[in-house]
C-alpha positions as CSV (number, residue, x, y, z in Angstrom):
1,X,0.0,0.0,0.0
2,X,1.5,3.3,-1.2
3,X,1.1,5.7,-3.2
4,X,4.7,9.0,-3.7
5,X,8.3,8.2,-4.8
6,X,9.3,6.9,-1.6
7,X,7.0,3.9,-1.9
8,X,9.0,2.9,-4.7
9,X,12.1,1.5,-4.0
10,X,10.1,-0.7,-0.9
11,X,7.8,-2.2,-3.2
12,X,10.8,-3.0,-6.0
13,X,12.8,-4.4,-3.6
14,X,9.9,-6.5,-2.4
15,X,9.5,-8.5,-5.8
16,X,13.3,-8.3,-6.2
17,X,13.4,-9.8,-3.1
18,X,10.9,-12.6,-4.3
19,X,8.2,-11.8,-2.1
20,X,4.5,-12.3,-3.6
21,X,3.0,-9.3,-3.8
22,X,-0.4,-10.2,-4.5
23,X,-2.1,-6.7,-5.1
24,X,-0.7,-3.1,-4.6
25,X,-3.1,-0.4,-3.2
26,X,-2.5,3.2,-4.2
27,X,-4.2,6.6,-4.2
28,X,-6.5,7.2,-7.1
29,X,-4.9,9.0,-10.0
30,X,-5.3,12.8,-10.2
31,X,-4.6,15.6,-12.8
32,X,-1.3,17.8,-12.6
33,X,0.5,20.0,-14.7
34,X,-1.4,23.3,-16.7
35,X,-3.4,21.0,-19.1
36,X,-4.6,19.3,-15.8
37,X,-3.5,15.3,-17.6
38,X,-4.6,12.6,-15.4
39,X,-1.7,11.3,-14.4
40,X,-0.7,7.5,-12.4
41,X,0.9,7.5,-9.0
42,X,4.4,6.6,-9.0
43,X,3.3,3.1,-7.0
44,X,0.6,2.2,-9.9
45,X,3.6,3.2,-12.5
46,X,5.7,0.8,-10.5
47,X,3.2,-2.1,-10.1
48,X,2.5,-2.3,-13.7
49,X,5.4,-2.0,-14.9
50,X,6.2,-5.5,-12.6
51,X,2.8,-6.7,-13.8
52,X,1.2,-6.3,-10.6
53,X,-2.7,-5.9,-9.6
54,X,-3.3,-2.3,-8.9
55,X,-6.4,-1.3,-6.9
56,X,-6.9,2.4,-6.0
57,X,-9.9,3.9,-3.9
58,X,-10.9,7.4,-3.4
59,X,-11.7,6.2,0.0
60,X,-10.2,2.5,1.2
61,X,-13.0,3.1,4.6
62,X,-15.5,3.2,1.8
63,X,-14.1,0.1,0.0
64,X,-12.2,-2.1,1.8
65,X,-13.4,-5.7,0.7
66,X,-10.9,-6.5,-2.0
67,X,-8.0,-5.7,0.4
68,X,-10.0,-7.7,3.0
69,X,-10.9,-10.4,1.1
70,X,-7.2,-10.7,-0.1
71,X,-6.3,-12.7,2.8
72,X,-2.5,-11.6,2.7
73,X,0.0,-12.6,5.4
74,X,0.7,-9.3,5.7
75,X,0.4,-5.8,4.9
76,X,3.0,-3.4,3.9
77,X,2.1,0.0,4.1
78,X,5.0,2.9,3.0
79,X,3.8,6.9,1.8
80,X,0.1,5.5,1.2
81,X,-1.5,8.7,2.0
82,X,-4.5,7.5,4.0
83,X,-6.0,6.8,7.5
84,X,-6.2,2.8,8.2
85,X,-9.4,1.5,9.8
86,X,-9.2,-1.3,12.6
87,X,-10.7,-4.1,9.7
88,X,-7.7,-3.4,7.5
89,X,-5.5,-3.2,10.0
90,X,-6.3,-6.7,11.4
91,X,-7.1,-8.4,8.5
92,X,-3.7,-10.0,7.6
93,X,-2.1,-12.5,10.2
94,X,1.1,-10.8,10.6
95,X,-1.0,-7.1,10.9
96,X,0.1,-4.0,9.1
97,X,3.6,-2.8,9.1
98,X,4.8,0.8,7.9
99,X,8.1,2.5,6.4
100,X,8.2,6.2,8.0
101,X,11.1,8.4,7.1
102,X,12.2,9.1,11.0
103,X,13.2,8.1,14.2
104,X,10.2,7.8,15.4
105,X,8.7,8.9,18.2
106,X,10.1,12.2,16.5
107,X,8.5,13.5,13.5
108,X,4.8,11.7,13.6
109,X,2.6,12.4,10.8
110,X,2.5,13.3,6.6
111,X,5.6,15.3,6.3
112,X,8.5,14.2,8.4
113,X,11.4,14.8,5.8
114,X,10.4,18.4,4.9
115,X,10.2,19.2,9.1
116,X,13.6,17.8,9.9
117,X,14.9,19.8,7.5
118,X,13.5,22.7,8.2
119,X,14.0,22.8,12.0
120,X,17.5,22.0,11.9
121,X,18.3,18.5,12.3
122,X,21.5,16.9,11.5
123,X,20.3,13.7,11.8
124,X,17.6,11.7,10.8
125,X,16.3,8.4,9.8
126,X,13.8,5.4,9.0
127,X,12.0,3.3,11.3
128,X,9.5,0.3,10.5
129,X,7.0,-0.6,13.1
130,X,3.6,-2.1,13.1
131,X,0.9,0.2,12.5
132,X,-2.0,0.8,14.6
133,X,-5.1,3.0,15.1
134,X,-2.6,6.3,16.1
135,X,-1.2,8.1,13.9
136,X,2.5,6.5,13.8
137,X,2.1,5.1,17.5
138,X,2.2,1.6,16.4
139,X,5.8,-0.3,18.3
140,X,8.9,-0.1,16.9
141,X,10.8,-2.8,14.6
142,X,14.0,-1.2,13.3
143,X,15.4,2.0,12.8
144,X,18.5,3.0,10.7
145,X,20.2,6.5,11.4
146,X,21.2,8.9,8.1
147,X,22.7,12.4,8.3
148,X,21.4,15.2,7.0
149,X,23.9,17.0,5.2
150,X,24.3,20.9,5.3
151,X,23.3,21.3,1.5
152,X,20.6,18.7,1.8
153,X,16.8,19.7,0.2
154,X,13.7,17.5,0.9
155,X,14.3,16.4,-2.8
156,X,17.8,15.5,-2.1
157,X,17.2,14.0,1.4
158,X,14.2,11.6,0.2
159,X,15.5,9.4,-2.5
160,X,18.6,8.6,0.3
161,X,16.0,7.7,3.0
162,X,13.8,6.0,0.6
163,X,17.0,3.5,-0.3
164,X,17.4,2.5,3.4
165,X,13.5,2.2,3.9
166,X,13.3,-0.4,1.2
167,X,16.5,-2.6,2.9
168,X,15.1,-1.8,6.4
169,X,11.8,-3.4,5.2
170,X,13.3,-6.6,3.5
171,X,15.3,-6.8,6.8
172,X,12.2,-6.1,8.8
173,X,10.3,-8.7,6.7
174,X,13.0,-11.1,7.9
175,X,13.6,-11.0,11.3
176,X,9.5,-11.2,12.1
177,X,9.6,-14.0,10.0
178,X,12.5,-16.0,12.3
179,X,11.5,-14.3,15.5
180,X,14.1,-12.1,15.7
181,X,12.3,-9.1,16.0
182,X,10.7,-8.2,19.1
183,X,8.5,-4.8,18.8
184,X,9.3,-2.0,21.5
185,X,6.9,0.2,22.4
186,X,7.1,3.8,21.6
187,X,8.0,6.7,24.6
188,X,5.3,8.8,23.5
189,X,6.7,11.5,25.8
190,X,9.7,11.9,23.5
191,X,6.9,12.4,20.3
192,X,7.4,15.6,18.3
193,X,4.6,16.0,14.7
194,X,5.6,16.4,11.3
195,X,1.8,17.6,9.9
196,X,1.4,18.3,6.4
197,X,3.3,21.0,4.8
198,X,0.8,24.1,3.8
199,X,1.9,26.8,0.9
200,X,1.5,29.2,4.3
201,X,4.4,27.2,6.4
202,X,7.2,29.1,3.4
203,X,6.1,32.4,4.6
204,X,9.1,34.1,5.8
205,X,9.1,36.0,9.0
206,X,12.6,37.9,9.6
207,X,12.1,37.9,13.1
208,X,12.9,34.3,12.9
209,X,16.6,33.9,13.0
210,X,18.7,33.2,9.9
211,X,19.7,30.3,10.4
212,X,15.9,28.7,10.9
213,X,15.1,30.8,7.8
214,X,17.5,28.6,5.9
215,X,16.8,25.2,6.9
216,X,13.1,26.2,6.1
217,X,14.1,26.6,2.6
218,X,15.9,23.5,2.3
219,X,13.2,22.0,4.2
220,X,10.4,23.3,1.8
221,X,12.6,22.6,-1.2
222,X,10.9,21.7,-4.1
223,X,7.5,22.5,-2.4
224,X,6.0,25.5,-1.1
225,X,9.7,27.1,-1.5
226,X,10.0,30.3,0.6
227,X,8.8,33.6,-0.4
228,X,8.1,37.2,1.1
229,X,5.4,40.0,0.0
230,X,7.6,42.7,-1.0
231,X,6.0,45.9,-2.6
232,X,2.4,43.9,-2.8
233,X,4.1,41.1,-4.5
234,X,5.0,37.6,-3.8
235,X,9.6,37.7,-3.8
236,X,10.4,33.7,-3.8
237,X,14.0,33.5,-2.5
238,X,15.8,30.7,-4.6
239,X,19.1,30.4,-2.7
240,X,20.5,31.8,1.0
241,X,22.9,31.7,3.9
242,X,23.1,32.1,7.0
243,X,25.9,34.9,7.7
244,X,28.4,34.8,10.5
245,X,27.8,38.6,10.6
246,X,25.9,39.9,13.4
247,X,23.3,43.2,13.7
248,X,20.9,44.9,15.9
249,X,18.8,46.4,12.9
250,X,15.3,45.7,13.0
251,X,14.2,42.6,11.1
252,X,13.8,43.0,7.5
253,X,16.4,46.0,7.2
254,X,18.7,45.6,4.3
255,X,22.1,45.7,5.9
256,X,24.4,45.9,2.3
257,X,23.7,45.6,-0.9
258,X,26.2,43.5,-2.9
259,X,27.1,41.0,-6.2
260,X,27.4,38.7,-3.7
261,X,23.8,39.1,-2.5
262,X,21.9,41.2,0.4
263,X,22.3,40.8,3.8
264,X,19.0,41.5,5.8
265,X,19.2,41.7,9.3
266,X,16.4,38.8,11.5
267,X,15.8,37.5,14.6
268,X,18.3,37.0,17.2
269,X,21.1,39.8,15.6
270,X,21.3,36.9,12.8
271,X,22.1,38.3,9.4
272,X,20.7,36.3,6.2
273,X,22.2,36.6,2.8
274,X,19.5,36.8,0.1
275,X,21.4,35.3,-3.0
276,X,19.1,34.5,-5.7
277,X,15.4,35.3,-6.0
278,X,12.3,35.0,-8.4
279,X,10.0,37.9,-8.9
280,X,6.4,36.7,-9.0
281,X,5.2,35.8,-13.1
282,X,9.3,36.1,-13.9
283,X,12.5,33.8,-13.7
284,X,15.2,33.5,-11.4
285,X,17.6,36.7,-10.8
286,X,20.5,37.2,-9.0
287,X,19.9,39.3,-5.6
288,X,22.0,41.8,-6.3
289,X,20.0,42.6,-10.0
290,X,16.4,42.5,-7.9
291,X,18.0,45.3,-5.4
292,X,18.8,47.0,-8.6
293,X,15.7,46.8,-10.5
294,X,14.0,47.2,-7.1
295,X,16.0,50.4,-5.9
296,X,16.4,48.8,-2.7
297,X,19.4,50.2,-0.8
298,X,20.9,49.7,2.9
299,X,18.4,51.1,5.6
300,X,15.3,49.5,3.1
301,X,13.1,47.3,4.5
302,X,12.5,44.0,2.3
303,X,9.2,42.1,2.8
304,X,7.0,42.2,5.8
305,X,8.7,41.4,8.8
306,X,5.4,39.6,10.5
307,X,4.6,37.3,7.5
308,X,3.3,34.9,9.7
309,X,5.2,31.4,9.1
């Protein structure tokens, strides 16, 4: 059962592996792009390609017979993208186990790659555990640690934690099979949420400090991005740093103006250096143009320091 690109490599590996996957459950497909083309899940382009059954609800509460009726020893579940009721959940022997992208307790719920990032981890991971009724409650199996490197994007990160989900799972597969697993219990005390990212959560509040401001964009890189109102327009910024430079300037002030980008002063006496931008309706632009084009100068103010992320 899944339906994104991390789902992928899990259920390759599964036939690779030689397990019988007897039917793959995905999200029904939607339309994307400008002509608005219906277009398959990257699981259901996956499963056929393996010549796999492919069964995709609008609402698996609404229809869950043929996964019931299935009778499989178990159920795999990685990215699928919807809530599980108790008669799916028990239906197979072995129960329902999941693939999340954490170390779980930390980072519970749709969106735990873009939040690590963004809040300025260094470390991350992958856990498998059985899945009950809560929303990634369900006891541990195995977790693998990766690092989260300084340069690292959400679309950079995920492909690397989808790799080590899909060998975690054959190895989780494994060990319940020969015993060798014995689930632990989450310490729910330690649990931190990862909800769905929302086009609001890339609004960029200078009173936040610099650094935060940066991980948020590698966090929320491809999607929402970051972006400012500036001048009654939307200002995406493309590519930052965090400056060793300190200021007492209010938040928002444009410190210098150079090729090399402007430094704004934020939260904390943090300094951010504004590198690369994209107007709204036009392409990416070095910082230093925009300022240009823009007339902004040191002592402006860029954006609206309250934006509300």
């Amino acid at each position: 059962m899944g339906t994104g690109d991390f789902a992928v490599p899990s259920l390759a590996e599964l036939v690779r592996a030689g397990h019988e996957v007897s039917m793959v459950v995905s999200q029904p497909d939607r339309p994307q792009g400008r002509g608005l083309t219906l277009q398959e899940t990257p699981v259901k382009k996956t499963a056929l390609s393996l010549g796999l059954r492919v069964f995709q609800p609008e609402k698996l509460r609404l229809e869950p017979d043929p996964v019931v009726n299935e009778k499989a020893d178990i159920l795999v579940v990685v990215a699928y993208g919807q809530i599980l009721r108790e008669n799916i959940l028990t239906c197979a022997p072995r129960g329902a186990i999941n693939v999340h992208a954490s170390l779980l307790p930390k980072y519970r719920g749709a969106a735990p790659i873009q939040w690590a990032i963004a809040n300025g981890e260094t470390r991350t991971g992958v856990t498998t555990m059985q899945l009950d009724r809560g929303m990634d409650t369900g006891p541990i199996l195995l977790r693998e640690e990766c690092g989260i490197d300084p340069a690292d994007t959400t679309a950079t990160l995920e492909p690397r934690l989808a790799a080590i989900g899909a060998a975690l799972l054959l190895r989780t597969l494994s060990g319940l099979e020969d015993g060798a697993i014995a689930p632990t219990p989450q310490d729910h005390s330690n649990a931190t949420m990862a909800p769905l990212i929302k086009k609001t959560d890339g609004l960029v509040d200078f009173s936040r400090p610099a650094r935060e401001i940066a991980s948020r964009l590698r966090g929320f890189s491809p999607w929402p991005g970051v972006q400012i109102d500036h001048a009654g327009r939307s200002l995406k910024l493309i590519a930052v740093a965090a400056s060793p430079n300190r200021a007492d300037q209010a938040p928002g002030t444009i410190l210098s103006v150079t090729r090399e980008g402007l430094s704004v002063a934020c939260g904390d006496g943090e300094v951010l250096r504004i590198e690369k931008v994209q107007p709204e309706s036009r392409g990416v632009v070095t910082a230093f143009d925009f300022a240009n084009g823009a007339r902004l100068r040191p002592g402006s103010v860029l954006g609206t320091s309250a934006a509300g992320a």
